[in-house]
C-alpha positions in Angstrom: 40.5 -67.7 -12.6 39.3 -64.6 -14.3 35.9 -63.4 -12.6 32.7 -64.6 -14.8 31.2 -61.3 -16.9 27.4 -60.4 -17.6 26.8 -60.0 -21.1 24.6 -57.4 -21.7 22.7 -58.1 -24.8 21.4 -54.2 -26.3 18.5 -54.3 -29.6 16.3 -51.8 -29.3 17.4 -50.1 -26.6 20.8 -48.5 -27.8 20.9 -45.9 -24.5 23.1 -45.9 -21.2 20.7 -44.2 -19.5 17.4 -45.3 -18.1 18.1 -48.9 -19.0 16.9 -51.6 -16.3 19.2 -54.6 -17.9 22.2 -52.2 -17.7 21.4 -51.1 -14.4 21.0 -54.4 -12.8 24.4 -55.6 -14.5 26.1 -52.9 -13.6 25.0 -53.0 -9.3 26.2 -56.9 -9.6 29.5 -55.2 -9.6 30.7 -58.2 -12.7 32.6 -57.3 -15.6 30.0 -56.4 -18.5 30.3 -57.3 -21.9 28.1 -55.2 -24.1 26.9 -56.9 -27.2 24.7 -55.9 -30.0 23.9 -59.0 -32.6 22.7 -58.2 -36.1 20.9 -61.4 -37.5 20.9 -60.2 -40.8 21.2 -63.8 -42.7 17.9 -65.1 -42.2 15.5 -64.4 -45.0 12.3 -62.9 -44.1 9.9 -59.8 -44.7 11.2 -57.9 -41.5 14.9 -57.5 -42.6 15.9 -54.5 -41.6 15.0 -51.9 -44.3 17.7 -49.7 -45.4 16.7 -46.2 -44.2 16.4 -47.8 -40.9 20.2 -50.0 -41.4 21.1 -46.0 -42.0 20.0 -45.3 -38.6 21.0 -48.4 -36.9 25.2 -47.8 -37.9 24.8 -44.3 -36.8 23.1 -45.2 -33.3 25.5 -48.2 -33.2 28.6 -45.8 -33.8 27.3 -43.5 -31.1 26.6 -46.1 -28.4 30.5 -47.7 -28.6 31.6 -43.7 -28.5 29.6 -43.9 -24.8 31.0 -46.9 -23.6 34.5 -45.8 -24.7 33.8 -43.1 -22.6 33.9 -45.3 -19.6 36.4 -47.8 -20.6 34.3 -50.1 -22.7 33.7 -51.0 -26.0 30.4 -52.3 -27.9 31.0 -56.2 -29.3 29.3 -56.7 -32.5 28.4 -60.2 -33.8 26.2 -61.4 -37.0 24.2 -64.0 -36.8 21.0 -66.1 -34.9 20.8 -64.9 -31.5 21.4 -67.7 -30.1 24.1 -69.3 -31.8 25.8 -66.6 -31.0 25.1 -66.1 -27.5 26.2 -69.7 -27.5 29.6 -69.1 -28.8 30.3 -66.1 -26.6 29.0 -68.6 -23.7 32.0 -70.5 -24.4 34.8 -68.1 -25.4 33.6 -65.9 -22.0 32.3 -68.1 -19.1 29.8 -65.5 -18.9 27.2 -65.7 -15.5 24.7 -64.5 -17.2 22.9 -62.3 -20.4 20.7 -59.4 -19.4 18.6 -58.2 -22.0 15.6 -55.7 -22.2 12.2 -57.2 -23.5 10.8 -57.4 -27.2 7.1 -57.5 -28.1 7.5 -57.9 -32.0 6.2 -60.9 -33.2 9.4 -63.7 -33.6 10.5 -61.7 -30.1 8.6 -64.3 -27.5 9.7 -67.1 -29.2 13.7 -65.8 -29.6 13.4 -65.3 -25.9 12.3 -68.7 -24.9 14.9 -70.1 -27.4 18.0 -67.8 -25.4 16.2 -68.8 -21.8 16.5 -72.8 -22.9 20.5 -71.9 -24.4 21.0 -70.2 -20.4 19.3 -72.9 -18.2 21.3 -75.8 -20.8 24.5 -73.7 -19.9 23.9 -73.0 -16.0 23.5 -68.9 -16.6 21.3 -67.2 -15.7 19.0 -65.0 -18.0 17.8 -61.9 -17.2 15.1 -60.4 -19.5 14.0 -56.6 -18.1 11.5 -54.5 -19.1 12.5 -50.9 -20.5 10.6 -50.0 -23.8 7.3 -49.6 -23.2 5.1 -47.3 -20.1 2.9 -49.7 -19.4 3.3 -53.7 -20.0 0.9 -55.5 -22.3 -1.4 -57.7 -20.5 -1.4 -54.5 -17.7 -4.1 -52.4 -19.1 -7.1 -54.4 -19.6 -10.5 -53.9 -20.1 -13.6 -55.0 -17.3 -13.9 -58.6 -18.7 -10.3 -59.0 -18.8 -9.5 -58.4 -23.0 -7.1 -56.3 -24.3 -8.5 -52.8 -25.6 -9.2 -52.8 -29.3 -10.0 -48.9 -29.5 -7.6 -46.4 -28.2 -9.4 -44.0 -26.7 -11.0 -45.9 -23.7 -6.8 -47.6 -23.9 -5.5 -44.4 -23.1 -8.0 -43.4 -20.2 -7.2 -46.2 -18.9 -3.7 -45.6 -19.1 -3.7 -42.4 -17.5 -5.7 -43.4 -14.3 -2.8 -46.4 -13.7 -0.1 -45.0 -11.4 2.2 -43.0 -13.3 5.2 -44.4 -15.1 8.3 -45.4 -13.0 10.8 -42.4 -13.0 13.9 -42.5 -14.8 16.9 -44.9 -14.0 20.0 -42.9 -13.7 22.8 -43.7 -16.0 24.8 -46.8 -13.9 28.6 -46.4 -12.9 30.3 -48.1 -15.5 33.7 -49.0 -14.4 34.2 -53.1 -15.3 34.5 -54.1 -18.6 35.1 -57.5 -20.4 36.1 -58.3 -24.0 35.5 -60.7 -26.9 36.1 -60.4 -30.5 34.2 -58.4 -32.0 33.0 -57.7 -36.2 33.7 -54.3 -36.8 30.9 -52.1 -38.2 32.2 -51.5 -41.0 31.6 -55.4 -41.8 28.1 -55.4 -40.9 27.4 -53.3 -44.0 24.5 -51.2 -42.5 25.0 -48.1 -45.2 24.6 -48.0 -48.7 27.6 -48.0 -51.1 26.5 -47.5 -54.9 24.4 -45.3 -55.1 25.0 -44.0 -52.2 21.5 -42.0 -51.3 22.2 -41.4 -47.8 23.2 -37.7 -48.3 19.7 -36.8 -47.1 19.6 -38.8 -43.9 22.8 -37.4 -43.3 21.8 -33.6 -43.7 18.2 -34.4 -41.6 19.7 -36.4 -38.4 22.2 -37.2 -36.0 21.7 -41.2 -34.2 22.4 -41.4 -31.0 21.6 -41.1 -27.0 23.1 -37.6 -26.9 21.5 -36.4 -29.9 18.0 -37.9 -29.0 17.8 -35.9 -25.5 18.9 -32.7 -27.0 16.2 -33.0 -30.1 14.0 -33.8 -26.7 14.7 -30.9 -24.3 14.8 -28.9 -27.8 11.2 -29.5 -28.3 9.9 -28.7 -25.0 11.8 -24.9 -24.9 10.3 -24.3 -28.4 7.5 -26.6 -29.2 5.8 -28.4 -26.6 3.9 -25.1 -25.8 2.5 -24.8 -29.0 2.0 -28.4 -30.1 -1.7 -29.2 -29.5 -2.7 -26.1 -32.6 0.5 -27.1 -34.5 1.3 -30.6 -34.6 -0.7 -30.7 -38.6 0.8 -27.8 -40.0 3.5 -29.1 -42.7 5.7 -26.1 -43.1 7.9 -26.0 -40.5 8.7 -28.1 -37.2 6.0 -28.6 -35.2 6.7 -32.0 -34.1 8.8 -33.6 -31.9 10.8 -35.7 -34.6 11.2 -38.1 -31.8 10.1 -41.0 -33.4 13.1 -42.9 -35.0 15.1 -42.1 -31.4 12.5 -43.7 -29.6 12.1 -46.6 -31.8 15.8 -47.4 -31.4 15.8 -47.2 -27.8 18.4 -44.1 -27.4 15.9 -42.7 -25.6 13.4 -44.7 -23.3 9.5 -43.4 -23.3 9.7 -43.0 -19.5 11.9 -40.8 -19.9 10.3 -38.6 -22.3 7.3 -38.5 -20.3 8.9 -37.5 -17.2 10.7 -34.5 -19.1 7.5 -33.4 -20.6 5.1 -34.0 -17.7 8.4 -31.7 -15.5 8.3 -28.9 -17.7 4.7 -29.1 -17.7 4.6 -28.7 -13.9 7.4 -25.9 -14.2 5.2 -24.0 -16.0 1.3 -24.9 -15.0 -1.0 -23.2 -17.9 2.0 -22.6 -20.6 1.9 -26.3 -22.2 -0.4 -27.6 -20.5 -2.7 -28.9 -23.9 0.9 -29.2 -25.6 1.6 -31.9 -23.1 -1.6 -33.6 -23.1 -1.7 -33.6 -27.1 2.1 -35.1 -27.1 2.0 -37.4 -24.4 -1.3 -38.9 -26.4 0.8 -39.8 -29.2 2.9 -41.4 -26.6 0.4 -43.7 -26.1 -0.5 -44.3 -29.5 2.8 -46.0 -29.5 1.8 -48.0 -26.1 -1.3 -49.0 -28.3 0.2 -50.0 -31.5 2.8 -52.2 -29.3 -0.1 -53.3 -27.0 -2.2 -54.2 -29.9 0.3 -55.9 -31.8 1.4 -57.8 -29.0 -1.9 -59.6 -28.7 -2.8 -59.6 -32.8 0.9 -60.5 -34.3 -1.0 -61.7 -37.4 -2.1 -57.9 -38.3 1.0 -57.0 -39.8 -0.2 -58.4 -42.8 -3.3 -59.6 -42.2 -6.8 -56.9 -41.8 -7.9 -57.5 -38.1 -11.2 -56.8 -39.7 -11.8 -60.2 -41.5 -14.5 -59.0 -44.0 -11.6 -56.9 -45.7 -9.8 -59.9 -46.6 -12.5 -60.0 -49.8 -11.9 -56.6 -50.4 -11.2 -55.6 -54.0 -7.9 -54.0 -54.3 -6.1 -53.1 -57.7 -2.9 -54.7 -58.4 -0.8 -51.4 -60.3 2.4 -51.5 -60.1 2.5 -48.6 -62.4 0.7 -46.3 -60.3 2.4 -47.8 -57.6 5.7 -46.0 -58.6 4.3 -42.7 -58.8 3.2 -42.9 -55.6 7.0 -43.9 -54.8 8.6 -41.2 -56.6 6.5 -38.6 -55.9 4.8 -38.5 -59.2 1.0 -38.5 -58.5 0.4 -35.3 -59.8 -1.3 -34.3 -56.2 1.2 -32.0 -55.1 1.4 -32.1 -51.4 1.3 -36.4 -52.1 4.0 -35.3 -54.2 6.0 -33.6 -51.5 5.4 -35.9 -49.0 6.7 -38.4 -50.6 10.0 -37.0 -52.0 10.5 -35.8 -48.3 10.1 -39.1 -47.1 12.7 -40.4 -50.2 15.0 -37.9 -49.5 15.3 -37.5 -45.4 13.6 -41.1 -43.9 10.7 -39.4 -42.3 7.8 -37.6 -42.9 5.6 -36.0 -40.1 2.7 -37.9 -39.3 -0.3 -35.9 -40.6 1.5 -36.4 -44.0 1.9 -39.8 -43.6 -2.0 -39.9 -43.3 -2.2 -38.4 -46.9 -0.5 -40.2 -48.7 -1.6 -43.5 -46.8 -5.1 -42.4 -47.7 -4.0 -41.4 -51.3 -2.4 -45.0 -51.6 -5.6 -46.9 -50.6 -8.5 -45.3 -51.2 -7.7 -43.3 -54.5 -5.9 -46.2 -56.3 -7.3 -49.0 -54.4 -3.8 -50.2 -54.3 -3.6 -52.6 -50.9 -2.6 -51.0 -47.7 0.5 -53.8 -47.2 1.8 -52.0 -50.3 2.1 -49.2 -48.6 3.5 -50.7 -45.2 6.3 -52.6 -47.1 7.4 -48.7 -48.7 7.7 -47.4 -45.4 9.7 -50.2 -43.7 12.2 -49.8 -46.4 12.4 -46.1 -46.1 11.3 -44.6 -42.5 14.3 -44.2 -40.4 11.6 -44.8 -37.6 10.1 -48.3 -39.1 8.2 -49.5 -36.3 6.5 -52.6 -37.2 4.1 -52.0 -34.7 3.3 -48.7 -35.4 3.8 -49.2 -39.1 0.7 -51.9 -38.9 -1.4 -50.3 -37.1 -1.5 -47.0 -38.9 -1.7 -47.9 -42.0 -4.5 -50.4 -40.6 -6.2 -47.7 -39.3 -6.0 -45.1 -42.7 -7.6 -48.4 -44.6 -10.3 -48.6 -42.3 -9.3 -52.5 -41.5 -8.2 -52.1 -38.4 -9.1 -51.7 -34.6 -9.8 -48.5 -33.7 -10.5 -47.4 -37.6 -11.0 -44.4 -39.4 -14.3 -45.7 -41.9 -12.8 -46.6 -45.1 -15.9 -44.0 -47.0 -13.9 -41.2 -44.6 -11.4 -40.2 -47.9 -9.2 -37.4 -47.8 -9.4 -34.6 -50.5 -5.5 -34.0 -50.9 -5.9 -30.6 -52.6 -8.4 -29.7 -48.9 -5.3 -31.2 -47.4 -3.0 -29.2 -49.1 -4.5 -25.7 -48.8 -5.3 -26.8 -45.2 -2.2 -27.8 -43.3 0.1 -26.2 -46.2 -1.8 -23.0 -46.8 1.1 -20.9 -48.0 2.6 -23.7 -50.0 5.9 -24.0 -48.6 6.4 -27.3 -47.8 5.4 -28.2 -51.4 7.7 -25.5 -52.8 10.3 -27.1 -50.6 9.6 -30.7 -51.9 8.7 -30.4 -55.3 10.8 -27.6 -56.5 9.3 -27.5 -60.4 5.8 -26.0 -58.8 7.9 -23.5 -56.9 6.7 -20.3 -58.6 3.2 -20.9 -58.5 1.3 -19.1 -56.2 -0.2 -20.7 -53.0 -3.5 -20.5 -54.5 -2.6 -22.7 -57.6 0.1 -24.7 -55.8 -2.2 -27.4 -54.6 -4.1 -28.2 -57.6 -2.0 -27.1 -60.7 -3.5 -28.4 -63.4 -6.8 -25.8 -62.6 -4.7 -23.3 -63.2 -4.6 -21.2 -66.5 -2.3 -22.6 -69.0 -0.6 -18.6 -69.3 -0.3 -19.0 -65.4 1.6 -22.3 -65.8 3.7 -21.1 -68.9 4.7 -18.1 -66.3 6.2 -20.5 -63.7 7.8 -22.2 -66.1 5.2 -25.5 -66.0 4.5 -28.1 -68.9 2.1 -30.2 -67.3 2.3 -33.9 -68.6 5.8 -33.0 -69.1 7.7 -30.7 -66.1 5.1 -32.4 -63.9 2.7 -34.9 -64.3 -1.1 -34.9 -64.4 -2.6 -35.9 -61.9 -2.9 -39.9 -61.8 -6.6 -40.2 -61.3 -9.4 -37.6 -60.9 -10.3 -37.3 -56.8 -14.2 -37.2 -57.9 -14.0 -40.7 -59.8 -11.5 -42.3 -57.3 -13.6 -40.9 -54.3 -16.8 -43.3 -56.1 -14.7 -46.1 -57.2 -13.3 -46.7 -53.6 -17.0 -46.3 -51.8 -17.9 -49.0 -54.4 -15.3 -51.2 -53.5 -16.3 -50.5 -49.8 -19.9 -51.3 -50.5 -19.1 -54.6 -51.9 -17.6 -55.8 -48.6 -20.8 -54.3 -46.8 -23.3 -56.7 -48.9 -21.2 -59.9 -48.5 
């Protein structure tokens, strides 16, 4: 009789290395069969949006190319998880499934549903920890309650013993086999139109491409980070995000690399590595937080805001979509976001900021946009940022704090190249027009070639009138 294989069941944690479930499977000395299970049929807000199915064919694509390297191949399936782990239950006399933990809301309960399907069937399930530093329910406050503000989260994080180092990758040498979709059939990328050509251009999925983007960033940015992470022309950041969310590489090790180099070089990066790992740990807190509030991804965690009066306009709406506000560096932010998944994160605060507090349009609005088009979509992070712009949240920037875009602009974009970059029609303006074109002359405008109203539009509302309609709004939630 052919010996029983592990299953190894891979979601957001597409990576050979640093990977506990794979590691423990792979020291049992079984057969593995590794399985990733797109359960794409059930209707539901959280489908996968489609710059993030993009991402997810490209990681998928990369991870068989790994196992292949070893002798393996990746089995795709479509369906609920657990009918299907049922079916390969049958078809494989598998021992056991080894999977790495979730913390999104339906996670918990598709766990408990897989751990009945195991003990039903005599197989063991092992469920391992892998995408997080710290566990929730680990960092805690004095009375025993999660942390609802990040700062004190974070302290507290950093006095805990320091994350586990890195797994090494496991010797894979035993594989097993089932029939497998190919991914092709899973339909991830888009056909007609196909709009992918800016993904393409801007990324590469994968575990490979993930730790060079990673040791990248610590020979030229990591230095640097804590003065530049704002500044929009350029690469300051890591662009880390949408390889972290899909697990091709794991956050331990990211901090390990940073906090080595760190040590390498005492002095050099020393407030690079403190500013970077921070955002680390926003992501702990996002996951932490929405771990213990699931309602919050569309629900305010601050209940008076559930009476707060938000504008339903869907025409201004679009513009913000297409990049049509008439606020140029909104404007750019958004095309770049439209064009290439992403857009870095002090941008992502202007136009979040734009979206609610200068239309009043409400914040879910916003979170639904990016899910569809971040190639990083985390629904944790996703619902607790744009929580936090709307002042809703935990941990909240005040909703009266409302960002000026054309200060923004002229701050982080001084010379005006990352609007030049994104919205091409304002190229020839001059970086002290660029932010606010339609204060400049009309001879000034004529000269670059600009119709406003026509070449590009007017700006959608005034910033002095939106700035007083939104404290109004604010200040009817105060009186009730």
């Amino acid at each position: 009789m052919a010996e029983r294989p592990i299953i190894v069941w891979f979601g957001l944690d597409l990576r050979l290395a640093d990977h506990p479930a794979l590691n423990a499977a792979a020291d049992t000395a079984a057969p593995l069969l590794s399985l990733y299970i797109l359960d794409d049929d059930t209707p539901g807000p959280w489908r996968l949006g489609g710059a993030a199915r993009w991402w997810l064919n490209g990681s998928l694509a990369a991870l068989d190319q790994d196992l292949a390297k070893h002798g393996g191949r990746l089995c795709l399936r479509r369906g609920p998880a657990p009918r299907v782990l049922a079916a390969l239950l049958d078809e494989t006399g598998a021992s056991a499934i080894y999977a790495t933990q979730g913390y999104e809301p339906w996670a918990q309960k598709l766990e408990q549903s897989v751990r009945r399907l195991c003990q039903e069937r005599n197989t063991a399930f092992g469920l391992f920890r892998g995408r997080l530093l710290c566990e929730p329910g680990t960092v805690i406050t004095g009375s025993d309650q999660p942390y609802r503000v990040f700062a004190p989260f974070w302290k507290a994080c950093l006095a805990a013993p320091a994350p586990r180092p890195p797994l090494p990758r496991p010797k894979l040498t035993r594989f097993a086999t089932a029939e497998s979709e190919t991914l092709a059939s899973l339909k991830l990328l888009p056909t007609r139109p196909d709009w992918a050509g800016g993904l393409r251009a801007a990324w590469q999925p994968g575990e490979a491409a993930a730790r060079a983007r990673l040791d990248d960033f610590i020979a030229t940015g990591l230095a640097a980070y804590a003065d530049d992470r704002s500044n929009l022309d350029g690469e300051p950041t890591s662009r880390l995000s949408p390889h972290l969310h899909f697990g091709e590489i794991g956050p331990s090790q990211v901090w390990h690399a940073v906090s080595y180099a760190t040590a390498s070089a005492p002095g050099k990066s020393d407030r690079g590595a403190e500013a970077f790992l921070r955002e680390l740990g926003w992501r702990e807190f996002s996951c932490h937080l929405l771990h213990h509030c699931p309602a919050m991804t569309t629900e305010p965690l601050r209940s008076e805001f559930a009476g707060f009066p938000w504008h339903d306009d869907a025409s201004a709406l679009k513009a913000w979509q297409d990049g049509k506000t008439g606020y140029p560096i909104v404007d750019a932010a958004m095309r770049q976001l439209w064009h290439t998944g992403w857009m870095p994160n002090r941008a992502r605060m202007i136009v979040a900021s734009f979206l609610v507090k200068h239309l009043l349009i409400p914040w879910q609005a916003g979170a639904d946009w990016f899910w569809d088009t971040l190639v990083d979509a985390d629904l944790a992070n996703n619902s607790v940022s744009w929580q936090w712009v709307a002042g809703c949240g935990t941990d909240a920037a005040p909703f009266f704090r409302i960002f000026n875009p054309v200060l923004q602009g002229r701050k982080f974009d001084p010379d005006g190249n990352y609007v030049r970059q994104w919205v091409p029609e304002l190229a020839k303006l001059p970086a002290t027009d660029i932010h606010a074109p339609w204060q400049t002359a009309p001879l000034h405008l004529a000269a670059a070639g600009i119709t406003l109203g026509r070449t590009y539009p007017e700006p959608i509302v005034d910033h002095g009138a939106a700035r007083d309609r939104a404290l109004q709004a604010f200040a009817t939630i105060r009186r009730s």
